[in-house]
N, CA, C and O of each residue as an XYZ file, in Angstrom:
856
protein
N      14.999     90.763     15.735
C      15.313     91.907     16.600
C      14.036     92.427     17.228
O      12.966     92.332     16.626
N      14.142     93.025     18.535
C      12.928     93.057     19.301
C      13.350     94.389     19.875
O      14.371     94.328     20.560
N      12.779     95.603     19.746
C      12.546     96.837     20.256
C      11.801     96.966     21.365
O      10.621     96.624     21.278
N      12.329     97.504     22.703
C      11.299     97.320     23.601
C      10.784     98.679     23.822
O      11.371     99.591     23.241
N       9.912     98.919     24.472
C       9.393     99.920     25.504
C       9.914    100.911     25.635
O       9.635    102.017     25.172
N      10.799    100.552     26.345
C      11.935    101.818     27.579
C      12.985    101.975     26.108
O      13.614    100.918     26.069
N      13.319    102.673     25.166
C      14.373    102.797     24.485
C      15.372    104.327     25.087
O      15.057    105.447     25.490
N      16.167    103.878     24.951
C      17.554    105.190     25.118
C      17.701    105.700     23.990
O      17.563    105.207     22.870
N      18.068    106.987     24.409
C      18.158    108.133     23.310
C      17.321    108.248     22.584
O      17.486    107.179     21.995
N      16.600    108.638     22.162
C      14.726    108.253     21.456
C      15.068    107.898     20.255
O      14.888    108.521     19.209
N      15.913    106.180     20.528
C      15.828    105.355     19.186
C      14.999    105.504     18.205
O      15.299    105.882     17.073
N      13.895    105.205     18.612
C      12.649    105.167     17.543
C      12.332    106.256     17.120
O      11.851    106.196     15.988
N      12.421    107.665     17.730
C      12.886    108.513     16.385
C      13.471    108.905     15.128
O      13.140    109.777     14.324
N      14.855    107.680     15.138
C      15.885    108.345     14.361
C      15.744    107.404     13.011
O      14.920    106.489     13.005
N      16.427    107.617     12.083
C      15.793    107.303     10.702
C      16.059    105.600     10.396
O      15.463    104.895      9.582
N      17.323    105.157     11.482
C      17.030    103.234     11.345
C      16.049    102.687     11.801
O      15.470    101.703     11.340
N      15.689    103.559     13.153
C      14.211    102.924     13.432
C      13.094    102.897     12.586
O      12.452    101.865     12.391
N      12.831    103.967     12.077
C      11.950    104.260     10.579
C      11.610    103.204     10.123
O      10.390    103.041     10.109
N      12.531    101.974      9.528
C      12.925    101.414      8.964
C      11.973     99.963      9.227
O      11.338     99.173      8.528
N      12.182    100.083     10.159
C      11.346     99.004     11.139
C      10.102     99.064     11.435
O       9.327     98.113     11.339
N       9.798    100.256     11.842
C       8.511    100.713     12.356
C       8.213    102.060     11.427
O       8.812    103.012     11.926
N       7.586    102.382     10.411
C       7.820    103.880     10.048
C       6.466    104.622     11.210
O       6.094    105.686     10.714
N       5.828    104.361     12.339
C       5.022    105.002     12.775
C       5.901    105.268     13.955
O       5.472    106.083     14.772
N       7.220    104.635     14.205
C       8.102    105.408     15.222
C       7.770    105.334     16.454
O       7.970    106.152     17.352
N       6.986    103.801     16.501
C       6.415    103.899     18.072
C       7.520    102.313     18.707
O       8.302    101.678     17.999
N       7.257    102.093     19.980
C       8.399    101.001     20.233
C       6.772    100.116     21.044
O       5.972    100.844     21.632
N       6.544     98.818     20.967
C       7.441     97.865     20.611
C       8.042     97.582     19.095
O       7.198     96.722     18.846
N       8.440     97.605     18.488
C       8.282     96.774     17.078
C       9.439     95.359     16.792
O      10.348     95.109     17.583
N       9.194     94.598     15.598
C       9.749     93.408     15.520
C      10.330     93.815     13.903
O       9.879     94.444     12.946
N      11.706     92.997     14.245
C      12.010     92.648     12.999
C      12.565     91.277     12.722
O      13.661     91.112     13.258
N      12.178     90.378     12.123
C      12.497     89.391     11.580
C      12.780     88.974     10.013
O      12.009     88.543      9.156
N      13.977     89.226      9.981
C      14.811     88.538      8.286
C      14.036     90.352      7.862
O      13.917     91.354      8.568
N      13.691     90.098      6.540
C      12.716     91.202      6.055
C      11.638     91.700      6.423
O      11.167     92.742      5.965
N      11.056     90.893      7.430
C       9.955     91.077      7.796
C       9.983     92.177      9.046
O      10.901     92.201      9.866
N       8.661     93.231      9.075
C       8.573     93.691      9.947
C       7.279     93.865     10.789
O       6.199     93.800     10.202
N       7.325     94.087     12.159
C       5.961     94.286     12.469
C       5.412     95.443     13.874
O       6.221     95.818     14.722
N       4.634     95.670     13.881
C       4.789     96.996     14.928
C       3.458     96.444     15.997
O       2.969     95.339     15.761
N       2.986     97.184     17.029
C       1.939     96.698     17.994
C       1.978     95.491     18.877
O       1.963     94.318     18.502
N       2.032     95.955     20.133
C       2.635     94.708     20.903
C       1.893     93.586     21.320
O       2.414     92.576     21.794
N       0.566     93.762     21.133
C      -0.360     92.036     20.855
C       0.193     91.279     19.362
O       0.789     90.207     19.260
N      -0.141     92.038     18.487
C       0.408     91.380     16.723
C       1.774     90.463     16.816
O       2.122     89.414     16.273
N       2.555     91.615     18.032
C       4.328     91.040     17.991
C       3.761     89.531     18.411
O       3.701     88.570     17.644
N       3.408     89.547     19.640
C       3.261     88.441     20.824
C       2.827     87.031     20.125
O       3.392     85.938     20.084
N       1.174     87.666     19.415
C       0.536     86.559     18.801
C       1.579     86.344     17.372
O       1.450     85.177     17.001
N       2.056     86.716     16.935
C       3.193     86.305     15.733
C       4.478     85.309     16.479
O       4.804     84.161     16.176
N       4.932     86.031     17.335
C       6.078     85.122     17.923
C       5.531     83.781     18.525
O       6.284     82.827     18.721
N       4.136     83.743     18.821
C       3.736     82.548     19.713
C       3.342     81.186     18.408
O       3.446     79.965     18.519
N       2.893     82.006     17.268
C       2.853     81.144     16.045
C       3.931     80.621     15.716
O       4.252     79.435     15.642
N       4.512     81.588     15.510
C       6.390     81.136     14.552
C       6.767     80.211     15.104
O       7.140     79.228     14.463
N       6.792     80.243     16.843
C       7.812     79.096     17.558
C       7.084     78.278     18.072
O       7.692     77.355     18.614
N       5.501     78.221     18.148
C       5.097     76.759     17.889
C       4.815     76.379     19.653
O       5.028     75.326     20.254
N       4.260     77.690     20.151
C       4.568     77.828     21.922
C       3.509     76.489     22.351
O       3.086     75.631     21.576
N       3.196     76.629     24.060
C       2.542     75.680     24.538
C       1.120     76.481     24.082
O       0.941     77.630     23.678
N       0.129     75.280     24.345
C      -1.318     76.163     23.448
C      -2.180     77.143     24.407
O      -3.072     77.965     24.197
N      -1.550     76.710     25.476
C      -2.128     77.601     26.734
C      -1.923     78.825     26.283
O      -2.935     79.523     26.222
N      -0.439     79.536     25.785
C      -0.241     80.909     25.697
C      -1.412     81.055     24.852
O      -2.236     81.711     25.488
N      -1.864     80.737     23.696
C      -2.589     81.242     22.929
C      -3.683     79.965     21.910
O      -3.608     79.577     20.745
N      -4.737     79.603     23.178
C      -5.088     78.610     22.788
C      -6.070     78.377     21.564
O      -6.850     79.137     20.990
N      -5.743     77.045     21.378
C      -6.430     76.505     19.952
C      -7.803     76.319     20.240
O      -8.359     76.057     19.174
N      -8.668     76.331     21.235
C      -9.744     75.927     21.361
C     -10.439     77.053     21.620
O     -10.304     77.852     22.546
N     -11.442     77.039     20.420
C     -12.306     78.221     19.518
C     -12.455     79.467     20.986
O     -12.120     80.642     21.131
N     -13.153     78.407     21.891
C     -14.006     79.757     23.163
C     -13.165     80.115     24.287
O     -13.751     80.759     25.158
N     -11.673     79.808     24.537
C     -10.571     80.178     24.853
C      -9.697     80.880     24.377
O      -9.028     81.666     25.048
N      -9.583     80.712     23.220
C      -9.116     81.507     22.790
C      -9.938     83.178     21.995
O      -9.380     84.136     21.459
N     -11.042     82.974     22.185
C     -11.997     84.142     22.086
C     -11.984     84.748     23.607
O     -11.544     85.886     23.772
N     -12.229     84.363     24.169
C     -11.736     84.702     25.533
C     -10.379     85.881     25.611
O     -10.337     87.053     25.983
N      -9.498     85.078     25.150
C      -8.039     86.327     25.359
C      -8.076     87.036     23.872
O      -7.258     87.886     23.523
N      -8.869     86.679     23.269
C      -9.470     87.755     21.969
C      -9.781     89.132     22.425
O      -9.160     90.178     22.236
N     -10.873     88.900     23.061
C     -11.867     89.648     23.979
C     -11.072     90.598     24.852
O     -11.098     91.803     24.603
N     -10.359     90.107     25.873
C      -9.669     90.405     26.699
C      -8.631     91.444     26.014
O      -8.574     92.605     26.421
N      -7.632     90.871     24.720
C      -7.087     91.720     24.166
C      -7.525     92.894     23.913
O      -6.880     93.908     24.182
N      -8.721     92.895     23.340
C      -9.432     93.726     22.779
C      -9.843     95.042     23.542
O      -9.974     96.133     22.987
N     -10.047     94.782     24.996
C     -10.824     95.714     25.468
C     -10.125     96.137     26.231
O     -10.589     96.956     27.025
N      -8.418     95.681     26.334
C      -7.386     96.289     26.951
C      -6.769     97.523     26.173
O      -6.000     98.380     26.608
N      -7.181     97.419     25.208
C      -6.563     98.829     24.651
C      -7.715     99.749     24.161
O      -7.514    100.683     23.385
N      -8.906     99.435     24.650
C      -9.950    100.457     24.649
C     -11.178    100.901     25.890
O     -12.364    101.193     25.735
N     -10.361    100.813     27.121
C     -10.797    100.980     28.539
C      -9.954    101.769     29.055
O      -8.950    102.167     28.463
N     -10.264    102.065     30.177
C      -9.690    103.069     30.898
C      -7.937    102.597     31.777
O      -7.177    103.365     32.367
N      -7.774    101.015     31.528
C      -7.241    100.261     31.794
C      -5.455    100.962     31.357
O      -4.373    100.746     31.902
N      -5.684    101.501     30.618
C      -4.138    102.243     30.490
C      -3.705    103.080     31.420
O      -2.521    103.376     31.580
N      -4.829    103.584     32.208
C      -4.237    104.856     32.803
C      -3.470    104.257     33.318
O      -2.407    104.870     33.216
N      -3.334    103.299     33.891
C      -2.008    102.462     34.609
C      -0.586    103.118     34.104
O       0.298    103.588     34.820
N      -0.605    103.050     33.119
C       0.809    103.416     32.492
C       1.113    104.527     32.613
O       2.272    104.942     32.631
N      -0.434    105.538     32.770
C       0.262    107.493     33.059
C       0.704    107.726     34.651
O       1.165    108.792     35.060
N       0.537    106.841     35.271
C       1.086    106.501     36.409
C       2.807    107.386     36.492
O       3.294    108.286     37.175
N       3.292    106.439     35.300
C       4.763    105.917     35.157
C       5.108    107.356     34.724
O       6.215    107.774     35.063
N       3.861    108.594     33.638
C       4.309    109.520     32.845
C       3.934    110.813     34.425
O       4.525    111.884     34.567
N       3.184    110.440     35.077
C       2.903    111.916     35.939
C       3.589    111.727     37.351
O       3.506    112.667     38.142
N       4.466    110.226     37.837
C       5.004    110.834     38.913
C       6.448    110.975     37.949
O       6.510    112.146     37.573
N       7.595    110.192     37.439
C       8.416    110.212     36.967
C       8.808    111.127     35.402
O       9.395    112.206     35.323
N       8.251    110.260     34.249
C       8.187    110.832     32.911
C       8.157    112.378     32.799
O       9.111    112.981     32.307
N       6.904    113.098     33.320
C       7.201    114.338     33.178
C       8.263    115.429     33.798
O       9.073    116.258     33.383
N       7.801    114.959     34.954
C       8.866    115.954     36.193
C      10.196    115.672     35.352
O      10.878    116.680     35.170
N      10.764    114.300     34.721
C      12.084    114.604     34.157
C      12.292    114.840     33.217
O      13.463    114.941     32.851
N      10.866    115.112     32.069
C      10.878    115.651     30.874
C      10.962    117.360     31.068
O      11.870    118.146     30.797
N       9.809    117.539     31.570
C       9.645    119.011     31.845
C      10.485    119.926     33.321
O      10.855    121.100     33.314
N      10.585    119.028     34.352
C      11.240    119.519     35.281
C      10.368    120.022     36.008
O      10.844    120.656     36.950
N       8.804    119.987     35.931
C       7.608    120.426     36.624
C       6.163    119.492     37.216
O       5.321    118.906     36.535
N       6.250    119.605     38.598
C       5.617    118.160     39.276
C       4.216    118.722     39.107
O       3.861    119.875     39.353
N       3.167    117.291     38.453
C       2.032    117.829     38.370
C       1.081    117.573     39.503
O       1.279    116.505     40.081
N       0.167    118.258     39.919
C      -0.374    118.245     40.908
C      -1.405    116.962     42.019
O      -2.258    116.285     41.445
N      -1.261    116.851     42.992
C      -1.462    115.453     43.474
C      -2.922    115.234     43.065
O      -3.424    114.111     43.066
N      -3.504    116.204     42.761
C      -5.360    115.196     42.028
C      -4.681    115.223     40.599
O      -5.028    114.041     40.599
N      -4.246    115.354     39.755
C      -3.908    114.499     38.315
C      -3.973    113.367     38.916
O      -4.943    112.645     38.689
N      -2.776    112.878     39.980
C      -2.699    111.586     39.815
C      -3.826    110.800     40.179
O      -4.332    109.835     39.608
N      -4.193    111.512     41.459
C      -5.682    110.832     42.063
C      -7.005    110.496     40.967
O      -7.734    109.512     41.097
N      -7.139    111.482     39.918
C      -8.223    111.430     38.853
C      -7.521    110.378     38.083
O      -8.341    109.867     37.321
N      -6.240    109.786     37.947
C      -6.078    108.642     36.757
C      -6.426    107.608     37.582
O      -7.352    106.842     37.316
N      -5.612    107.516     38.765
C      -5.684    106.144     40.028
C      -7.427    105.783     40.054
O      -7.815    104.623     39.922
N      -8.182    106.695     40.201
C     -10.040    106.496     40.501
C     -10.171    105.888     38.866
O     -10.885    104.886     38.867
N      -9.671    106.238     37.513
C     -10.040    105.727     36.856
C      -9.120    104.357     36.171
O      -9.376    103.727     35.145
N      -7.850    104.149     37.249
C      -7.328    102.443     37.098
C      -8.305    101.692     38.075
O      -8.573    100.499     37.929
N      -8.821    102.478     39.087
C      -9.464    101.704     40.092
C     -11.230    101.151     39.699
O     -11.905    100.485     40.484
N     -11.571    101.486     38.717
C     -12.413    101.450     38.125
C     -12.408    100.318     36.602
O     -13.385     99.738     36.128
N     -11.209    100.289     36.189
C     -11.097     99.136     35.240
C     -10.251     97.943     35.926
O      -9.885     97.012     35.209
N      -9.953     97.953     37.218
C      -9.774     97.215     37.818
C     -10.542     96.284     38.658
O     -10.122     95.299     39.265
N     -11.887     96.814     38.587
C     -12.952     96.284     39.046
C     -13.594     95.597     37.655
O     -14.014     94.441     37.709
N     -13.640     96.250     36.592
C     -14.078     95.408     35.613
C     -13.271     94.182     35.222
O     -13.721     93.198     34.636
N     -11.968     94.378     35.639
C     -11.304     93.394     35.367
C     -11.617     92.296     35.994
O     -12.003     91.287     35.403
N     -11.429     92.418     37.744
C     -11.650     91.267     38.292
C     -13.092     90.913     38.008
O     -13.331     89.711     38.128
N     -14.156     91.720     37.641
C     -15.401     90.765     37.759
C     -16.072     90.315     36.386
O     -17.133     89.693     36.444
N     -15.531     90.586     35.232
C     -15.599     90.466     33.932
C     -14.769     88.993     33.400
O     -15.216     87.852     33.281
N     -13.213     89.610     33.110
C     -12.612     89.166     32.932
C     -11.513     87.677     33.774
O     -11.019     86.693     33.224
N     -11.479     88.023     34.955
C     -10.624     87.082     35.948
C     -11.875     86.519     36.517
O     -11.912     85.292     36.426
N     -13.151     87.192     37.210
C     -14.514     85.998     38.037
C     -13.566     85.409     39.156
O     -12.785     85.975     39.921
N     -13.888     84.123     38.994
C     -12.958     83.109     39.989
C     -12.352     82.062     39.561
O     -12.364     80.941     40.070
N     -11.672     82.503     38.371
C     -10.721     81.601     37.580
C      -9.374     82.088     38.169
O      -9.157     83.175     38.704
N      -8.358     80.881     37.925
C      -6.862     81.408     38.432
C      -6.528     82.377     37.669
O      -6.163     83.394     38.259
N      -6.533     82.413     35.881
C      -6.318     82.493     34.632
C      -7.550     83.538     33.517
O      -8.740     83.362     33.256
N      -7.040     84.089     33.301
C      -8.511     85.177     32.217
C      -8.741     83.774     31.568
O      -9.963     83.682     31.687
N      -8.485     83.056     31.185
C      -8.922     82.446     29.942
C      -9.210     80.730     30.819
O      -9.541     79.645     30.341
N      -9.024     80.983     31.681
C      -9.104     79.580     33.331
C      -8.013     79.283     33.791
O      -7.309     80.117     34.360
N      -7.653     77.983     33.626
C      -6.711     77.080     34.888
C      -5.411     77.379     34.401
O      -4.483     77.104     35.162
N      -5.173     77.819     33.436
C      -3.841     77.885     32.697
C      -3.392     79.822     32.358
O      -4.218     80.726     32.233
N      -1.784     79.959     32.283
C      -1.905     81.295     32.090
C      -1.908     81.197     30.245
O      -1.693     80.144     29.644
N      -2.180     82.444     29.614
C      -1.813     82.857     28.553
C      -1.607     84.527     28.427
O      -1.633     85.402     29.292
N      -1.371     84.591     26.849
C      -0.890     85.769     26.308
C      -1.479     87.041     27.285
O      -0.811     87.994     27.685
N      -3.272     86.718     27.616
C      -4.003     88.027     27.621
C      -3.053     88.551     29.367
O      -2.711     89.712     29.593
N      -2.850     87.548     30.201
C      -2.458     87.764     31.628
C      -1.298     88.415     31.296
O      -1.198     89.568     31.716
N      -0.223     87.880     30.524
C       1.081     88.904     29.995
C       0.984     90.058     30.092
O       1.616     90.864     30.775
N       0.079     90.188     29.317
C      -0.450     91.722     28.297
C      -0.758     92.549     29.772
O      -0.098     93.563     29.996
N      -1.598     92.168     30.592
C      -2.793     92.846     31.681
C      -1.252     92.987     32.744
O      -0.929     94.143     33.017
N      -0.377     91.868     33.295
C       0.326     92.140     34.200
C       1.482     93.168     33.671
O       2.253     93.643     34.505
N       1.594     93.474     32.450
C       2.561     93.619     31.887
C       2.062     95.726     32.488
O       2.729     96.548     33.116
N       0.834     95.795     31.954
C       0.295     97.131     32.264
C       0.532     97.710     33.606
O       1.054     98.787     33.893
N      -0.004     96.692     34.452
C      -0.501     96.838     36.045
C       1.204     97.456     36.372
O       1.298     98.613     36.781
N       2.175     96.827     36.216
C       3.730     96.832     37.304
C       4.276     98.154     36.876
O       5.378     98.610     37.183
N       3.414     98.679     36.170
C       4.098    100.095     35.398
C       3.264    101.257     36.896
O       3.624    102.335     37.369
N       2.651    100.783     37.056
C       1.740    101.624     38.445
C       2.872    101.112     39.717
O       3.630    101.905     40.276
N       2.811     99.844     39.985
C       3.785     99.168     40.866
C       5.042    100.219     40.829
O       5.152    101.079     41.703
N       5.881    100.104     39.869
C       7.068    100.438     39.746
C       7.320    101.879     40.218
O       8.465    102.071     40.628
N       6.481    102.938     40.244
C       6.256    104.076     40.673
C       5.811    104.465     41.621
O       5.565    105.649     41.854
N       5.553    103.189     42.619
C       4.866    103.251     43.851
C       3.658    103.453     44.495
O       3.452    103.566     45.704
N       2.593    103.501     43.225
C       1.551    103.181     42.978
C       0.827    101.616     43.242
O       0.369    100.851     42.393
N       0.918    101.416     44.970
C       0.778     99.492     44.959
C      -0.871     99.706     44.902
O      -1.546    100.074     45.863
N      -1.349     99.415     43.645
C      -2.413     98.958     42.834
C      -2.918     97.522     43.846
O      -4.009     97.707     44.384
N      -2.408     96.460     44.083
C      -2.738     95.402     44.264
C      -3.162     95.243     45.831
O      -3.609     94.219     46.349
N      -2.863     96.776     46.603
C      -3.434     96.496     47.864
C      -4.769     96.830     48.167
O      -5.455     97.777     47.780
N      -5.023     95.887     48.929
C      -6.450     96.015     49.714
C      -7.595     95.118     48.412
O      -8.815     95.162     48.573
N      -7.002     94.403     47.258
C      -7.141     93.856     46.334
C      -7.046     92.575     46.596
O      -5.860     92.378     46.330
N      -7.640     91.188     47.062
C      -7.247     90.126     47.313
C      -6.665     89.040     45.995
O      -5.723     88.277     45.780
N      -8.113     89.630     45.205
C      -8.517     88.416     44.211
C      -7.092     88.620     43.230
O      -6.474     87.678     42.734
N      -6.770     89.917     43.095
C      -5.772     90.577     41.871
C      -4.896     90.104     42.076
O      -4.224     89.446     41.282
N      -4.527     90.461     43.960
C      -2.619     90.117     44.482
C      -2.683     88.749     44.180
O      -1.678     88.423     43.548
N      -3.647     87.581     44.421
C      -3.484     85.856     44.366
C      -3.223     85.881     42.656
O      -2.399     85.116     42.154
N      -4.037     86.869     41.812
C      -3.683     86.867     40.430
C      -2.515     86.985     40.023
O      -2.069     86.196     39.190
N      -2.008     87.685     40.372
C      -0.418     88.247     40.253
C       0.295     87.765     40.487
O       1.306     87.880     39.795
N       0.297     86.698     41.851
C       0.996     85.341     41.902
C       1.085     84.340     41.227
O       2.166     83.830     40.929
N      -0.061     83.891     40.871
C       0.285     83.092     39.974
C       0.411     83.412     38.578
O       0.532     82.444     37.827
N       0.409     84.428     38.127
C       1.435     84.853     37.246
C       2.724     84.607     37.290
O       3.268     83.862     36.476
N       3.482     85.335     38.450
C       4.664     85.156     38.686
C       5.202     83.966     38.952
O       6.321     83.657     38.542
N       4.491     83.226     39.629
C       4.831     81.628     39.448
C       4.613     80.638     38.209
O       5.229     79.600     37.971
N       3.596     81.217     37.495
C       3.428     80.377     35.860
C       4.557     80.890     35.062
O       5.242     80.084     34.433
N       4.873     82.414     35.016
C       6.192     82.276     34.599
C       7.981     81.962     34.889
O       9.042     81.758     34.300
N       7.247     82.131     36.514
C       9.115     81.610     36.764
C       8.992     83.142     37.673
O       8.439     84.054     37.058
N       9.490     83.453     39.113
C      10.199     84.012     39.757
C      10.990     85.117     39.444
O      10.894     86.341     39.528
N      11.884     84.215     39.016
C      13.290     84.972     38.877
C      13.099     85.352     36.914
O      13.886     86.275     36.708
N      12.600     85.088     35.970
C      12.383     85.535     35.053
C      11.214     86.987     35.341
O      11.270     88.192     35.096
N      10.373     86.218     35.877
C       9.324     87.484     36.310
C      10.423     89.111     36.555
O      10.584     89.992     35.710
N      10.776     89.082     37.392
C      11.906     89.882     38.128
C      13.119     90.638     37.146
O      13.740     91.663     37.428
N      13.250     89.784     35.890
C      14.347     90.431     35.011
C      13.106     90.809     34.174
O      13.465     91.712     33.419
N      11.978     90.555     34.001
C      11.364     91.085     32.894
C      11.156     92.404     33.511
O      11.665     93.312     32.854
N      10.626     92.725     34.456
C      10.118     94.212     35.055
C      11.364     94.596     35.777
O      11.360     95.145     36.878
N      12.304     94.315     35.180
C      14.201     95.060     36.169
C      13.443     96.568     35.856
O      12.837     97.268     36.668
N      13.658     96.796     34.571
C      13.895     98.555     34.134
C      12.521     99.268     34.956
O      12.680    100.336     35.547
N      11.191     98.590     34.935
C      10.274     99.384     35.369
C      10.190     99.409     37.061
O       9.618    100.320     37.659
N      10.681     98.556     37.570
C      10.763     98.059     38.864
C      11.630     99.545     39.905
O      11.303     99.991     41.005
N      13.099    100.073     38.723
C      13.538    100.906     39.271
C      13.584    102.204     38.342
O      14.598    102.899     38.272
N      12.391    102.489     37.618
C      12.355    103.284     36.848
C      12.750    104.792     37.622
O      13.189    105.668     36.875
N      12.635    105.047     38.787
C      12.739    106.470     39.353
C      14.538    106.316     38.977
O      15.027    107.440     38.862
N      15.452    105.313     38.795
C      16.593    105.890     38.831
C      16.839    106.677     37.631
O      17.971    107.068     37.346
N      15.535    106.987     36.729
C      15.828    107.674     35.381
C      15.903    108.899     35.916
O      15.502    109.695     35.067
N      16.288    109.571     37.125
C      15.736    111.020     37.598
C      17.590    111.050     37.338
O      18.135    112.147     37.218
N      18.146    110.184     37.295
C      20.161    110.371     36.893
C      20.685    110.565     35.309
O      21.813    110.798     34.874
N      19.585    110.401     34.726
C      20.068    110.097     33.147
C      19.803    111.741     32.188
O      19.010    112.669     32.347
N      20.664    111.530     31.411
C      20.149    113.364     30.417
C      19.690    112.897     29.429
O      20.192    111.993     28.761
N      18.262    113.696     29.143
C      17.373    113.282     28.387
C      17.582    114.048     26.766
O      17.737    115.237     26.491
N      17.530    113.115     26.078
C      17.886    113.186     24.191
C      17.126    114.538     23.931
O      15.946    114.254     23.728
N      17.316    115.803     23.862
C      16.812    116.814     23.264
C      15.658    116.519     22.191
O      14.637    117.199     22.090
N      15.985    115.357     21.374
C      14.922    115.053     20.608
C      13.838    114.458     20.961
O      12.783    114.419     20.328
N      14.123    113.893     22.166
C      12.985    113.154     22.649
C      11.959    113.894     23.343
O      10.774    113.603     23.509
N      12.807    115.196     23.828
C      11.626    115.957     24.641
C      10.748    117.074     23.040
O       9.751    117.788     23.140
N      11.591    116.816     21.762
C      10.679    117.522     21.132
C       9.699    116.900     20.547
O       8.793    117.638     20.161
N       9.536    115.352     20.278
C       8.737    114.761     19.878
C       7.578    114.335     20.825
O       6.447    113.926     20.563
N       8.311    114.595     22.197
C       7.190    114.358     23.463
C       6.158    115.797     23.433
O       4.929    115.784     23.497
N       6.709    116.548     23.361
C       6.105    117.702     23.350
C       4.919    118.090     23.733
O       4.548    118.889     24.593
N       4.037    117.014     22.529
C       2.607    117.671     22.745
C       2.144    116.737     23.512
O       1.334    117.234     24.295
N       2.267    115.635     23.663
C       1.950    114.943     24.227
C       2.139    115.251     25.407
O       1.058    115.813     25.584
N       2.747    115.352     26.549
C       3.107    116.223     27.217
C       1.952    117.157     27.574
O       1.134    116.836     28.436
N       1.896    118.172     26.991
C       1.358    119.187     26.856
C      -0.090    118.778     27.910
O      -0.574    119.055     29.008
N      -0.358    117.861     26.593
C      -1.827    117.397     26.905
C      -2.001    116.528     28.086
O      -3.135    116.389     28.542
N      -1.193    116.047     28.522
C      -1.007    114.886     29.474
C      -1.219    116.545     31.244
O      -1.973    116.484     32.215
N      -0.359    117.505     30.930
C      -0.018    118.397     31.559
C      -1.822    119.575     32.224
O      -2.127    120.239     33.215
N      -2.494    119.157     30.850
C      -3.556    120.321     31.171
C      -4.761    119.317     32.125
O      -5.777    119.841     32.581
């Protein structure tokens, strides 16, 4: 069983989710008894179990240190703000019902636009692939961030050459039309401005919120 992201009714609050994840955050995995939480751990676990092609997560020591690396410094760069994208035009206004002001967004965008430059000249150079000629896990992970800006109308990838040809062949190493069902929900995330939001979810958002707000 695979918990995603976007959950309804703030699943992962309620006490079966617990169960699975007791830190109550989504992605998490459950397999037979086994459980596991953090969405690189999920990825690199599922790519073991089923024995994937070695590209996703290759066997060869300095390639696969490569999307080590890459992993690594995706969840400790400025590289997320991508995702508050998704929380300051949409998330809040329909949590709180109050639009935050157009430099919030501008002060996160200057600082995606800024690990977006480290990206391309660090990490991507003039390889098709973070890790070279082939895609793997780390491009998942990185495109997986970026479409959360996309989806909100935030087009990140313009005036960007090296990124948009990146992004293609993403979408073509995985398939088109898979590409397209994977990002359905974030693609039309503004239609969440129709849905009534779980009372519990806005109390556990709360502070977060809060802080996201000042």
């Amino acid at each position: 069983m695979m918990c995603g992201r976007h959950t309804k009714e703030a699943q992962q609050y309620k006490e079966e989710f617990g169960k699975v994840n007791i830190l109550k955050k989504v992605p998490a995995l459950k397999d037979g008894a086994f459980t596991l939480a953090e969405s690189t751990a999920i990825l690199l676990y599922l790519s073991r179990k089923y024995n994937t092609p070695d590209h996703w997560y290759p066997s060869d020591l300095q390639k696969r240190a490569q999307a080590d690396e890459y992993l690594s410094w995706h969840h400790t760069s400025n590289w997320t703000n991508a995702s508050k994208t998704l929380w300051i035009k949409v998330l809040i206004p329909l949590l709180t019902g109050q639009t935050l002001p157009p430099e919030k967004l501008q002060e996160v965008l200057e600082d995606v636009a800024t690990s977006l430059k480290q990206f391309e000249e660090k990490f991507l150079q003039d390889k098709p692939f973070i890790v070279g000629s082939e895609i793997s896990l780390a491009d998942l992970v990185a495109i997986e961030e970026l479409m959360q800006a996309i989806g909100v109308g935030c087009d990140i990838f313009e005036d960007r050459p090296k990124l948009s040809e990146w992004r293609s062949r993403v979408e073509e190493a995985v398939g088109k039309e898979l590409f397209q069902e994977a990002h359905k929900i974030i693609l039309n995330i503004k239609e969440l401005s129709n849905i009534q939001i779980d009372p519990q979810l806005k109390e556990h958002l709360e502070p977060v919120l809060k802080k996201m707000m000042k």
